[in-house]
PDB file of the backbone (N, CA, C, O) and the ligand in Angstrom, with CONECT records:
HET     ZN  A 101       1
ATOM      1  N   UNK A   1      28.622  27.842  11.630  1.00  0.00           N
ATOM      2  CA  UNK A   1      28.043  27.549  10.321  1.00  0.00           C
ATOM      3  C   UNK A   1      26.665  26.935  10.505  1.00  0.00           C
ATOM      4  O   UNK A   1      26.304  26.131  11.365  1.00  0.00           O
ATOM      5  N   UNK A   2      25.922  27.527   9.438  1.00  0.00           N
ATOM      6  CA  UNK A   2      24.307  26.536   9.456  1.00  0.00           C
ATOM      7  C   UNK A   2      23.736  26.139   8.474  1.00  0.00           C
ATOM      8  O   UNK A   2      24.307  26.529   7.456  1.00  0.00           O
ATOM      9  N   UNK A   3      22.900  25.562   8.291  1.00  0.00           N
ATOM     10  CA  UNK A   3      22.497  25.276   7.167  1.00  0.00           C
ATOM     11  C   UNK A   3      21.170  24.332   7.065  1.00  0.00           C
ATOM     12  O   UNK A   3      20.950  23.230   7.567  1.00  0.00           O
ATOM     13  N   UNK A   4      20.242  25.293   6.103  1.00  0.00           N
ATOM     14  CA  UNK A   4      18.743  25.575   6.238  1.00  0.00           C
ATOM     15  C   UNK A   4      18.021  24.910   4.898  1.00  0.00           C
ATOM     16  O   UNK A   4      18.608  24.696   3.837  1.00  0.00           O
ATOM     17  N   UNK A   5      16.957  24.697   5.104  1.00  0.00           N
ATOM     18  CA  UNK A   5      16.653  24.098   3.285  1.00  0.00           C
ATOM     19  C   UNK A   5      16.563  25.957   2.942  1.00  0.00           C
ATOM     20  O   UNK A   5      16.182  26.891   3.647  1.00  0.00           O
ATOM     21  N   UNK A   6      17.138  25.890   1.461  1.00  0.00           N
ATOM     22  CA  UNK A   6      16.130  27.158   0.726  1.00  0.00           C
ATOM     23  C   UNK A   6      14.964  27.266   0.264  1.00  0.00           C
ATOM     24  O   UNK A   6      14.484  26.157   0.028  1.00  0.00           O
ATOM     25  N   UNK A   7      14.093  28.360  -0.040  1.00  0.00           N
ATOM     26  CA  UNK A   7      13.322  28.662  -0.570  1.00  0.00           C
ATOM     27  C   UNK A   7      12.417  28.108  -1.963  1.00  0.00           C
ATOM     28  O   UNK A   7      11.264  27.763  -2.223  1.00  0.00           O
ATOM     29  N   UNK A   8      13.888  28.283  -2.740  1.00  0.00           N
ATOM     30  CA  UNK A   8      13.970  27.393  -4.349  1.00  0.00           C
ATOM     31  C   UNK A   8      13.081  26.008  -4.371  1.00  0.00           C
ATOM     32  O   UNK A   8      12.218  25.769  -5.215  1.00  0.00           O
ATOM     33  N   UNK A   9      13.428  25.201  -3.359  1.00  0.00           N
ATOM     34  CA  UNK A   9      13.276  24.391  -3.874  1.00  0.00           C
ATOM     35  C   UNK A   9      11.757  23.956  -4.867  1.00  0.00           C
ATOM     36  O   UNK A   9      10.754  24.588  -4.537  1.00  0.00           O
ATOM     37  N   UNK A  10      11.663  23.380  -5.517  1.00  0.00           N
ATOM     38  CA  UNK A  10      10.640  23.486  -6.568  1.00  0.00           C
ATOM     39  C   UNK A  10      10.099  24.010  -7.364  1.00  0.00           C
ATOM     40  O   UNK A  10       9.094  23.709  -8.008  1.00  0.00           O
ATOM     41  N   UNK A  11      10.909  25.065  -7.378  1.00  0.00           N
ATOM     42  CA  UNK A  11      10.825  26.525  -8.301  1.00  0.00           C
ATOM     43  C   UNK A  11      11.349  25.761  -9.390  1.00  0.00           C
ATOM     44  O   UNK A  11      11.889  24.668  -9.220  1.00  0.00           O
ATOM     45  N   UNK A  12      11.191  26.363 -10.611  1.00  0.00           N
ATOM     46  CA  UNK A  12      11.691  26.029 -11.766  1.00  0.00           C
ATOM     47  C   UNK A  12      12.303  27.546 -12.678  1.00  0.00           C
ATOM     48  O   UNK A  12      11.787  28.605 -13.036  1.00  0.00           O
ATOM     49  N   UNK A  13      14.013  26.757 -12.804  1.00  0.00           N
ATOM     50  CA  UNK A  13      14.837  27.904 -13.126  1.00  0.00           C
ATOM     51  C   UNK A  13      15.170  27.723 -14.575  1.00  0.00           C
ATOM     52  O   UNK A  13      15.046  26.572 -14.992  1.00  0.00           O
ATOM     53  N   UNK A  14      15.638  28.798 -15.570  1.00  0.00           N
ATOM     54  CA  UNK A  14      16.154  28.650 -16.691  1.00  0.00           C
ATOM     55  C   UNK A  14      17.461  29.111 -16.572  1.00  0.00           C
ATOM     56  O   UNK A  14      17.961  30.135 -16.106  1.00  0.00           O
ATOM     57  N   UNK A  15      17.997  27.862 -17.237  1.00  0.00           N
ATOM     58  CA  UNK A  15      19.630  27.753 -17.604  1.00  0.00           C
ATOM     59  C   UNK A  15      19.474  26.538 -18.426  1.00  0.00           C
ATOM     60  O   UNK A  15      18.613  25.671 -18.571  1.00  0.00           O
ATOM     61  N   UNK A  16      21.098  26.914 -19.100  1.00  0.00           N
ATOM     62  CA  UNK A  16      21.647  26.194 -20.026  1.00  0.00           C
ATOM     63  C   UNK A  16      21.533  24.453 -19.378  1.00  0.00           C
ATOM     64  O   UNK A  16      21.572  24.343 -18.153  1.00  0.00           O
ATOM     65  N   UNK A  17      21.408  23.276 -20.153  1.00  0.00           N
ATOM     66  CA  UNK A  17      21.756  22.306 -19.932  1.00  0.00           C
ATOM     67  C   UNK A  17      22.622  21.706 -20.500  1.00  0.00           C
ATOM     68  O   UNK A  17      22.698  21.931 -21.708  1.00  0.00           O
ATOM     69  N   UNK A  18      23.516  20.817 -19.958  1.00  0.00           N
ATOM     70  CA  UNK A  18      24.595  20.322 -20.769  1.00  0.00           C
ATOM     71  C   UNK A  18      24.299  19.375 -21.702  1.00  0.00           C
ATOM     72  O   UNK A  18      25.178  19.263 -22.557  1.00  0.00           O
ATOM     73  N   UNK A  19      23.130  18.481 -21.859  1.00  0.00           N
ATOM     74  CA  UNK A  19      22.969  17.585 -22.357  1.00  0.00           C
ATOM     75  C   UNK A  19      21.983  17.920 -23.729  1.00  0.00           C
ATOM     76  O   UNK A  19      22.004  17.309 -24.798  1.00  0.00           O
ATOM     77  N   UNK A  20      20.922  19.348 -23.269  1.00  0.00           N
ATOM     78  CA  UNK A  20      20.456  19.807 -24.783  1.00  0.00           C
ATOM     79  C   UNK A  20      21.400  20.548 -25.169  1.00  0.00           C
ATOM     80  O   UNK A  20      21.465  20.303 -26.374  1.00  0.00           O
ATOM     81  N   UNK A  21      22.403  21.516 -24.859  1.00  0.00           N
ATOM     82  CA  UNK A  21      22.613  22.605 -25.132  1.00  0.00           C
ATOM     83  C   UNK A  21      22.050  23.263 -25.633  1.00  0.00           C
ATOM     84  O   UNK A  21      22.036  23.328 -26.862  1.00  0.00           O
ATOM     85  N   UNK A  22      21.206  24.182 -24.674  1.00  0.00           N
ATOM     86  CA  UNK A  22      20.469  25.143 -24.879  1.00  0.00           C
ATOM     87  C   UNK A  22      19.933  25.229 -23.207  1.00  0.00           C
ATOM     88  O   UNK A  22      19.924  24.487 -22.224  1.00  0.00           O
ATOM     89  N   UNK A  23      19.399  26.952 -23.652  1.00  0.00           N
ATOM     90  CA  UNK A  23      18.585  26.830 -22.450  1.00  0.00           C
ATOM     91  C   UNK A  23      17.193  26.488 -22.132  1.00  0.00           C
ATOM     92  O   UNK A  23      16.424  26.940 -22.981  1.00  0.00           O
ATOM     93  N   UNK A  24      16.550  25.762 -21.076  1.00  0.00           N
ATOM     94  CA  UNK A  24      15.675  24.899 -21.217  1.00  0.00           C
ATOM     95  C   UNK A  24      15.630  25.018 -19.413  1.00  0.00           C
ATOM     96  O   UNK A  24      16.559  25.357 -18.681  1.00  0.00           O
ATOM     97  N   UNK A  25      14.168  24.599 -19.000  1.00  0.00           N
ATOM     98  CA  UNK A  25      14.182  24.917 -17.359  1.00  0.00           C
ATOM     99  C   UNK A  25      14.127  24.196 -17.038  1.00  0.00           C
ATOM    100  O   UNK A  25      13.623  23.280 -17.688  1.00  0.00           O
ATOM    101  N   UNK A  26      14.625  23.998 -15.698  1.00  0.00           N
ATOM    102  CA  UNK A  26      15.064  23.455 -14.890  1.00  0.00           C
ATOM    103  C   UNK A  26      14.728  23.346 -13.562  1.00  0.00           C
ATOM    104  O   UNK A  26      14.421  24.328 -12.886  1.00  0.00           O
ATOM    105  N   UNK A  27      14.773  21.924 -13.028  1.00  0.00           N
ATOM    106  CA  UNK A  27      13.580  22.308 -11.454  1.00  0.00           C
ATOM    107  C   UNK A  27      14.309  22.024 -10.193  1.00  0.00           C
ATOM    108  O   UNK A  27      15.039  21.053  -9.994  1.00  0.00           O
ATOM    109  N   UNK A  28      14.061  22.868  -9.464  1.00  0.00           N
ATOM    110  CA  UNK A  28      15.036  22.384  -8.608  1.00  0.00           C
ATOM    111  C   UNK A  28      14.546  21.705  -7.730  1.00  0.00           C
ATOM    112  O   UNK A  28      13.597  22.129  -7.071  1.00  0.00           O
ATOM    113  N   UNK A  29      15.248  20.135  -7.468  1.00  0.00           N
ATOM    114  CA  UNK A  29      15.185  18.873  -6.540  1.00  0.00           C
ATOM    115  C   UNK A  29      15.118  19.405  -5.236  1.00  0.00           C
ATOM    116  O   UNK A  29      14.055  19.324  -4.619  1.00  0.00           O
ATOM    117  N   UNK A  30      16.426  20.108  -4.573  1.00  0.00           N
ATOM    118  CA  UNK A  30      16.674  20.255  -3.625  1.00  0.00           C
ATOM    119  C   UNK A  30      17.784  21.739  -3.630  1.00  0.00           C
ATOM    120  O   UNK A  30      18.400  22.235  -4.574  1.00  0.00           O
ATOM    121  N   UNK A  31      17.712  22.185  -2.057  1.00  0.00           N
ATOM    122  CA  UNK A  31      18.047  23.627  -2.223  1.00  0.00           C
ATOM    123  C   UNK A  31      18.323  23.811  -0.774  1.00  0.00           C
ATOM    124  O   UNK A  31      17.458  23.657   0.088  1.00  0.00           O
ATOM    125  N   UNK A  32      19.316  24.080  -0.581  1.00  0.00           N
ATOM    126  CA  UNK A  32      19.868  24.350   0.829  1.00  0.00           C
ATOM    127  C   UNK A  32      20.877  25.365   0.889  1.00  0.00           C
ATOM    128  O   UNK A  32      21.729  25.463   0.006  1.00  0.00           O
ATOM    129  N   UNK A  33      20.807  26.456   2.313  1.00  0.00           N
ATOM    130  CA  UNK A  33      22.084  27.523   1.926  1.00  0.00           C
ATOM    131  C   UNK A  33      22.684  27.303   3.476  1.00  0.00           C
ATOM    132  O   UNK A  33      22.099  26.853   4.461  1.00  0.00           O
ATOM    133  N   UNK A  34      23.897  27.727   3.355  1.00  0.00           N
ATOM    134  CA  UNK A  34      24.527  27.664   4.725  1.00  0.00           C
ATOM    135  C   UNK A  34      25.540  29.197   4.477  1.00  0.00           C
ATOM    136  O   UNK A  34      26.061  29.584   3.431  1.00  0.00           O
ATOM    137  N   UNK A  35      25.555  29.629   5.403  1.00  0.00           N
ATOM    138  CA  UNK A  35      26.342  30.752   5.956  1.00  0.00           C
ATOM    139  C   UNK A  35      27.499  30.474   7.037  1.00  0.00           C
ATOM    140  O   UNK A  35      27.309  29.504   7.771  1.00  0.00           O
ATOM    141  N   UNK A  36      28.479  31.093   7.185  1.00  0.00           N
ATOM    142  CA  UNK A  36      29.377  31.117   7.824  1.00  0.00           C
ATOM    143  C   UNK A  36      30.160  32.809   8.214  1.00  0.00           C
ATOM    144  O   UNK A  36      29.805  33.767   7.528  1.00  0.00           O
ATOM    145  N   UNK A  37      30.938  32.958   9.052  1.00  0.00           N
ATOM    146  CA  UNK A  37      31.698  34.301   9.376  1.00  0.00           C
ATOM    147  C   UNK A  37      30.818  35.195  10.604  1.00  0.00           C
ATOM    148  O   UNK A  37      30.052  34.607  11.367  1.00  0.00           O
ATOM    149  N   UNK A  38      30.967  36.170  10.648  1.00  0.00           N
ATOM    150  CA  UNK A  38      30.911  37.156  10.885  1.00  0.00           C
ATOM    151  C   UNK A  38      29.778  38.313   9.955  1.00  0.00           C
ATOM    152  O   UNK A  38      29.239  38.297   8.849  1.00  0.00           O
ATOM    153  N   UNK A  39      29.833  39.601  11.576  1.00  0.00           N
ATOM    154  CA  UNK A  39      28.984  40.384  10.585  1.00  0.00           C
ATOM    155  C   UNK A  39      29.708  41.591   9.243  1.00  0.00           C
ATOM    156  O   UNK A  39      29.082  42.126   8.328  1.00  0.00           O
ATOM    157  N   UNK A  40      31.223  41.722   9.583  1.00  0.00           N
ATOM    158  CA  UNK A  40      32.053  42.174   8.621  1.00  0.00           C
ATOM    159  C   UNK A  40      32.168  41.321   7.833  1.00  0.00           C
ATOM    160  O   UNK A  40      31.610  41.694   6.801  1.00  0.00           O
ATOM    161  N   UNK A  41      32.881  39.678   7.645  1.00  0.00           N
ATOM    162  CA  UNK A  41      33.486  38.722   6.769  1.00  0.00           C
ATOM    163  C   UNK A  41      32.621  37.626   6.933  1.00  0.00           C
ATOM    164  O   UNK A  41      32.651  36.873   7.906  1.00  0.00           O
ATOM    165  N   UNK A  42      31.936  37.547   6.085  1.00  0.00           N
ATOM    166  CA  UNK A  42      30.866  36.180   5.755  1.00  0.00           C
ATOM    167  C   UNK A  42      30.561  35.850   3.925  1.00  0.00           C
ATOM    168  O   UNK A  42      30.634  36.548   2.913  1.00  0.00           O
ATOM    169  N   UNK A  43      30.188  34.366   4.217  1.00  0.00           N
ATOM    170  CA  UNK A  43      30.331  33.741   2.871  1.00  0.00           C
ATOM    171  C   UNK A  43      29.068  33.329   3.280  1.00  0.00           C
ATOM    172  O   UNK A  43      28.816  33.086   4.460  1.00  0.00           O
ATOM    173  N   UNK A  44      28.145  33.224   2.249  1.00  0.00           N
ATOM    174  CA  UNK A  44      26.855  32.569   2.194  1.00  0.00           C
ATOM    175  C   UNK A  44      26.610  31.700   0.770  1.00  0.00           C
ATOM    176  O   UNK A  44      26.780  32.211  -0.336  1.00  0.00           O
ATOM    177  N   UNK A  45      26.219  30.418   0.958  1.00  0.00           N
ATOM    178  CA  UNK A  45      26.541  30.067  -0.013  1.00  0.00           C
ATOM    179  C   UNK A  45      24.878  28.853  -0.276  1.00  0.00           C
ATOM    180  O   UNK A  45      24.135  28.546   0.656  1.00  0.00           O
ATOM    181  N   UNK A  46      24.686  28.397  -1.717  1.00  0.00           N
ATOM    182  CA  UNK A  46      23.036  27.978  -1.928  1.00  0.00           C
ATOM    183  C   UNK A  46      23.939  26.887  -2.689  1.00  0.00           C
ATOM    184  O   UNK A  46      24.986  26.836  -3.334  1.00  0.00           O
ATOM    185  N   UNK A  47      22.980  26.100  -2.262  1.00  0.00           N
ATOM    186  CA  UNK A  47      23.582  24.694  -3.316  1.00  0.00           C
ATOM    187  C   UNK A  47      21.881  23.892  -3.609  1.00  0.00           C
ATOM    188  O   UNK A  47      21.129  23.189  -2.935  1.00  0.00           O
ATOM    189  N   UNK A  48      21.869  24.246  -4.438  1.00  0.00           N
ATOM    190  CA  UNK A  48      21.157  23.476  -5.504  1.00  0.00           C
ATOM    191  C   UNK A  48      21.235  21.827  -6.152  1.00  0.00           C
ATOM    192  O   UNK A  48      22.287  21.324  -6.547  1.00  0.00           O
ATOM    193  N   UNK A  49      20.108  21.238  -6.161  1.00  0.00           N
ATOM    194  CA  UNK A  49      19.856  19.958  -7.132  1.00  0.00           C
ATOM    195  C   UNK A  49      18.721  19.974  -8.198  1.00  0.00           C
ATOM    196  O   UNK A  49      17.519  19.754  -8.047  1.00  0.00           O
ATOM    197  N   UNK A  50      19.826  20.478  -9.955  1.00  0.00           N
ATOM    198  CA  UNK A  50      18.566  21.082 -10.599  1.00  0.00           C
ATOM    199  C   UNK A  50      18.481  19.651 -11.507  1.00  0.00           C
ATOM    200  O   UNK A  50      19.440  18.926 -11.770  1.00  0.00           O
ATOM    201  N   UNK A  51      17.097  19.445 -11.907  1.00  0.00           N
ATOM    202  CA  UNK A  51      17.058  18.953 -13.190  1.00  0.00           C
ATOM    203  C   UNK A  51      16.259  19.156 -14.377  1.00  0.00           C
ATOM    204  O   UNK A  51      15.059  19.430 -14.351  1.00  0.00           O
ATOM    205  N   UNK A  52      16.991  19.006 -15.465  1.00  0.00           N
ATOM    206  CA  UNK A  52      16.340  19.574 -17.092  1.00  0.00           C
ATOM    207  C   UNK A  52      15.062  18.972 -16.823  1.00  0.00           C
ATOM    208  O   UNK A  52      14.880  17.960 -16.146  1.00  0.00           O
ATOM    209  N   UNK A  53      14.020  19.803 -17.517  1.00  0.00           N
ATOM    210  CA  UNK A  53      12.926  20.010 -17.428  1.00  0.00           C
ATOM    211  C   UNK A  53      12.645  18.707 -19.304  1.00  0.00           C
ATOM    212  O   UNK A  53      11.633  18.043 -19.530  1.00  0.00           O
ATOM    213  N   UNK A  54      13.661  18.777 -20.045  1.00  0.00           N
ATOM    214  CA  UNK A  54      13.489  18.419 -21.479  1.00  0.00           C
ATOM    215  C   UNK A  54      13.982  17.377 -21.493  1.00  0.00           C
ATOM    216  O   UNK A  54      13.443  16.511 -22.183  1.00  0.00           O
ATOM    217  N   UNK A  55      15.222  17.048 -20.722  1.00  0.00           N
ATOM    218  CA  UNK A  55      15.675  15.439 -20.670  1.00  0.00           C
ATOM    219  C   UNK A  55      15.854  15.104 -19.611  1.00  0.00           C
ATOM    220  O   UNK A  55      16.228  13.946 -19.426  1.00  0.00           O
ATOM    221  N   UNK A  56      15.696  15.807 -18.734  1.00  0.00           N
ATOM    222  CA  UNK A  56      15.926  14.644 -17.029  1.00  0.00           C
ATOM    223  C   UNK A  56      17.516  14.828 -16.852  1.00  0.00           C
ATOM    224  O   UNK A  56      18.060  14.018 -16.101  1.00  0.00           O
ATOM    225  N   UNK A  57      18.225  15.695 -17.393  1.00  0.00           N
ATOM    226  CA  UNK A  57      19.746  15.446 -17.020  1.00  0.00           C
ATOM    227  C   UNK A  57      19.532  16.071 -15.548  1.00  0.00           C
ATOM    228  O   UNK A  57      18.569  16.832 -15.463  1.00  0.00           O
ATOM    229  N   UNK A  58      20.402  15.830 -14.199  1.00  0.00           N
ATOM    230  CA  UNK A  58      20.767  16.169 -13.352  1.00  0.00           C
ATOM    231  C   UNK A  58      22.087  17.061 -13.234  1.00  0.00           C
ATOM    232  O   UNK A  58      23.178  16.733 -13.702  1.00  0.00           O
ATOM    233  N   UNK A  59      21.871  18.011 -12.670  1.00  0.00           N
ATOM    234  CA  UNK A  59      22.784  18.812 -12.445  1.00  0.00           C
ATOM    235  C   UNK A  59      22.834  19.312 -11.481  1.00  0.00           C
ATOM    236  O   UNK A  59      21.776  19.297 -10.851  1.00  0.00           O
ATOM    237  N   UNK A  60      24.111  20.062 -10.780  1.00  0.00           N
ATOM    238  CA  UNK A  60      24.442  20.705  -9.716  1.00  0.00           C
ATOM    239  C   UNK A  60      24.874  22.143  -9.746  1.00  0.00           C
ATOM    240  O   UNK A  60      25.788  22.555 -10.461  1.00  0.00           O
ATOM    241  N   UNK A  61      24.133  22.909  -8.893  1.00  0.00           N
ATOM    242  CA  UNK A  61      24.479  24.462  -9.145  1.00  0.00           C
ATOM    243  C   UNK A  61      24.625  25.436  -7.401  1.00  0.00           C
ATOM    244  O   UNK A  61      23.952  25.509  -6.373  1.00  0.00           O
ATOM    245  N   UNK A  62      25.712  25.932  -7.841  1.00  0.00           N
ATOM    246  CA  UNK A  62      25.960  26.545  -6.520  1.00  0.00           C
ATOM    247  C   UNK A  62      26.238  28.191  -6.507  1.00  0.00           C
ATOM    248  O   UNK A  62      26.932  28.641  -7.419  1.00  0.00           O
ATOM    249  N   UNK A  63      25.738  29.053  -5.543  1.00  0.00           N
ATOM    250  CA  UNK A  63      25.934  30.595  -5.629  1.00  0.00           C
ATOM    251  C   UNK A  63      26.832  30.606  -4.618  1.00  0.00           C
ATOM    252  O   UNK A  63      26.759  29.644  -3.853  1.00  0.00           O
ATOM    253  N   UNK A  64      27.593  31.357  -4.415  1.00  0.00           N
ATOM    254  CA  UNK A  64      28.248  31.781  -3.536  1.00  0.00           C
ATOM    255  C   UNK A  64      28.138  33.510  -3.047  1.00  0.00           C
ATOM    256  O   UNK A  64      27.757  34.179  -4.008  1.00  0.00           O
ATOM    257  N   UNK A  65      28.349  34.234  -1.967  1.00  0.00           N
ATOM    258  CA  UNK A  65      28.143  35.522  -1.582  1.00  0.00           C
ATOM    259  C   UNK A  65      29.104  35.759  -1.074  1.00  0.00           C
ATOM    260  O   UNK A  65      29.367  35.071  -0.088  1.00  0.00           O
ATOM    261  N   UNK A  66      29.926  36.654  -1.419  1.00  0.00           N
ATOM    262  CA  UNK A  66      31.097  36.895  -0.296  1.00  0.00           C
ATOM    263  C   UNK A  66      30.749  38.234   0.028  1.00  0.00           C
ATOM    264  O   UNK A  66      30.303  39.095  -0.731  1.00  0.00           O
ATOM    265  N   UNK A  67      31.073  38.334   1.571  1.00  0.00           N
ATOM    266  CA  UNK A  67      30.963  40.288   2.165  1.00  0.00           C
ATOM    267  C   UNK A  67      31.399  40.912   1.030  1.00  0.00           C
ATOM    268  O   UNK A  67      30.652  41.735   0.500  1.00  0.00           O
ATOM    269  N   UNK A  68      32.644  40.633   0.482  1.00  0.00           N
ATOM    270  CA  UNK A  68      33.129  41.838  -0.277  1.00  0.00           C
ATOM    271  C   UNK A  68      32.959  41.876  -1.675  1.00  0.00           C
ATOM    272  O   UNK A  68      33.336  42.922  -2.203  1.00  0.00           O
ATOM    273  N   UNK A  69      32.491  41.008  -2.409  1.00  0.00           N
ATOM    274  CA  UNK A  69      31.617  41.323  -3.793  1.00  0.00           C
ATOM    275  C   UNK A  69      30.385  41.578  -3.699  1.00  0.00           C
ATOM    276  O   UNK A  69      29.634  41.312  -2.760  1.00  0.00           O
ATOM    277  N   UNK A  70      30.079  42.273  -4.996  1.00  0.00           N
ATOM    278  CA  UNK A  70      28.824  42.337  -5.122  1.00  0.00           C
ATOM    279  C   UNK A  70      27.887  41.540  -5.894  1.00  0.00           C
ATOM    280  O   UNK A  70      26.661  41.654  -5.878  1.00  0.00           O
ATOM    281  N   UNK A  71      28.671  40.617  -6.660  1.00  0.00           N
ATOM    282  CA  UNK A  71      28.074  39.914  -7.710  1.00  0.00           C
ATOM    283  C   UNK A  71      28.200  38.678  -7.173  1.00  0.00           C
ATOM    284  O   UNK A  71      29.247  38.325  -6.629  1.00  0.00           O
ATOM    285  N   UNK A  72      26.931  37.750  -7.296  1.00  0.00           N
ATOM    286  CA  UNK A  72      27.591  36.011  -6.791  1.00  0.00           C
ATOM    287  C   UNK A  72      28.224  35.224  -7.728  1.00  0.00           C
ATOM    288  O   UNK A  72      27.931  35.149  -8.921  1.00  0.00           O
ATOM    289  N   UNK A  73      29.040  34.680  -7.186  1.00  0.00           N
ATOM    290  CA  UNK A  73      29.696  33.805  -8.206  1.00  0.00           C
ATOM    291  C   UNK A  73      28.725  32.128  -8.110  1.00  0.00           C
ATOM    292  O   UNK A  73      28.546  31.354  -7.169  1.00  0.00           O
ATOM    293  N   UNK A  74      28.201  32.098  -9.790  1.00  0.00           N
ATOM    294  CA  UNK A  74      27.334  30.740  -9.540  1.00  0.00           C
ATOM    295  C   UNK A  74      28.626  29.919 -10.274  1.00  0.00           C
ATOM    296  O   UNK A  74      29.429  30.439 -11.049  1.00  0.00           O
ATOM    297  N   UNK A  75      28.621  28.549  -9.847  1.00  0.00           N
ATOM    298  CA  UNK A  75      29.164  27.225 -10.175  1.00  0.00           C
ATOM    299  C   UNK A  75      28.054  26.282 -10.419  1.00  0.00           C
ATOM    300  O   UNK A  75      27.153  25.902  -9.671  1.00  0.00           O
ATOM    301  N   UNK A  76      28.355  25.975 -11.729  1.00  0.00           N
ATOM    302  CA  UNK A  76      28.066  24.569 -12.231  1.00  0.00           C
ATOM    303  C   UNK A  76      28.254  23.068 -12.529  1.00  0.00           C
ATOM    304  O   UNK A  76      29.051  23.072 -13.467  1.00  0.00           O
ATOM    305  N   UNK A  77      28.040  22.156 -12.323  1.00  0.00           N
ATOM    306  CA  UNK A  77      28.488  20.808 -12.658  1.00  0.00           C
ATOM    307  C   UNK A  77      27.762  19.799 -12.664  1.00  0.00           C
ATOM    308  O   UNK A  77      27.117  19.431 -11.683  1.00  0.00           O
ATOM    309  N   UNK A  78      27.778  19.149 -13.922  1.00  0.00           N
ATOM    310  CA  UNK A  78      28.518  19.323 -15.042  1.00  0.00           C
ATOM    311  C   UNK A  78      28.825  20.883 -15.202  1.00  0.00           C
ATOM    312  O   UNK A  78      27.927  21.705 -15.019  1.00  0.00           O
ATOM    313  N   UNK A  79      30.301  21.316 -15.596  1.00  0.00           N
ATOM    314  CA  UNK A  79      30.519  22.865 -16.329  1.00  0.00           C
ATOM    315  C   UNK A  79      29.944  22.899 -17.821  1.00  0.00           C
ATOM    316  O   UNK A  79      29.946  21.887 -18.521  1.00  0.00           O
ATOM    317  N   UNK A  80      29.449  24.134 -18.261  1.00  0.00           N
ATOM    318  CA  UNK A  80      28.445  24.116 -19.744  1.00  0.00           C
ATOM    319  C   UNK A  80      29.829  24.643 -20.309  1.00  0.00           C
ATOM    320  O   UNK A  80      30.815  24.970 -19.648  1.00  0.00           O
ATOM    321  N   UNK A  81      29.727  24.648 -21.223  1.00  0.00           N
ATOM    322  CA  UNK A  81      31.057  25.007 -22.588  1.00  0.00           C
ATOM    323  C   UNK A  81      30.374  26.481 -22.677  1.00  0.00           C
ATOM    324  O   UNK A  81      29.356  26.723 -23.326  1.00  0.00           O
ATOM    325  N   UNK A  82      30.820  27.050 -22.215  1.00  0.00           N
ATOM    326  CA  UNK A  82      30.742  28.956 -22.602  1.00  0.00           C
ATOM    327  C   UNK A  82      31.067  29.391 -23.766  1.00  0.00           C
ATOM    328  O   UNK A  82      32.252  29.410 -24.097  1.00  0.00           O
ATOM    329  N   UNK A  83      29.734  29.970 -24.890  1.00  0.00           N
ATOM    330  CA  UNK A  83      30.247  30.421 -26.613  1.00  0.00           C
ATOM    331  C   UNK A  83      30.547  31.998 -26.281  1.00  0.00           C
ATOM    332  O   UNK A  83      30.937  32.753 -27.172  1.00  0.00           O
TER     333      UNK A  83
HETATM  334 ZN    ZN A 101      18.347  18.849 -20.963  1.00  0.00          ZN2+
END
């Protein structure tokens, strides 16, 4: 396993915040990805430190990659209430 700063960091992303509800951008603090497995079975995964650009809330956001999807699964937390 390793684990590298990302790219992101200081980029500024749009997503929902929990504290406006709404979406509103967001900057990211800090940004690191680590990988693990193999060249068949590997998980790559980005973990993020974002914060609202409109109130300063802090939040945490994570992608995940697995070999066998194609889509990443992102995680949030705080979790946003999905309409
Ligand atoms: Zn906010």
């Amino acid at each position: 396993m390793s684990t590298t700063p990302h790219k992101s960091t200081g980029s500024i992303i749009e997503m929902e915040c929990s504290a406006c509800r709404k979406k509103t951008g967001h900057k990211v603090l800090a940004a690191f990805e680590s990988s693990k497995g193999d060249e068949i079975l590997w998980i790559e995964n980005i973990f993020q430190i974002i914060q609202c650009q409109n109130c300063e809330e802090i939040s945490f956001r994570s992608e995940s990659f697995l070999s066998e999807n194609t889509e990443p699964e992102i995680q949030l937390y705080p979790p946003r209430e999905s309409k």
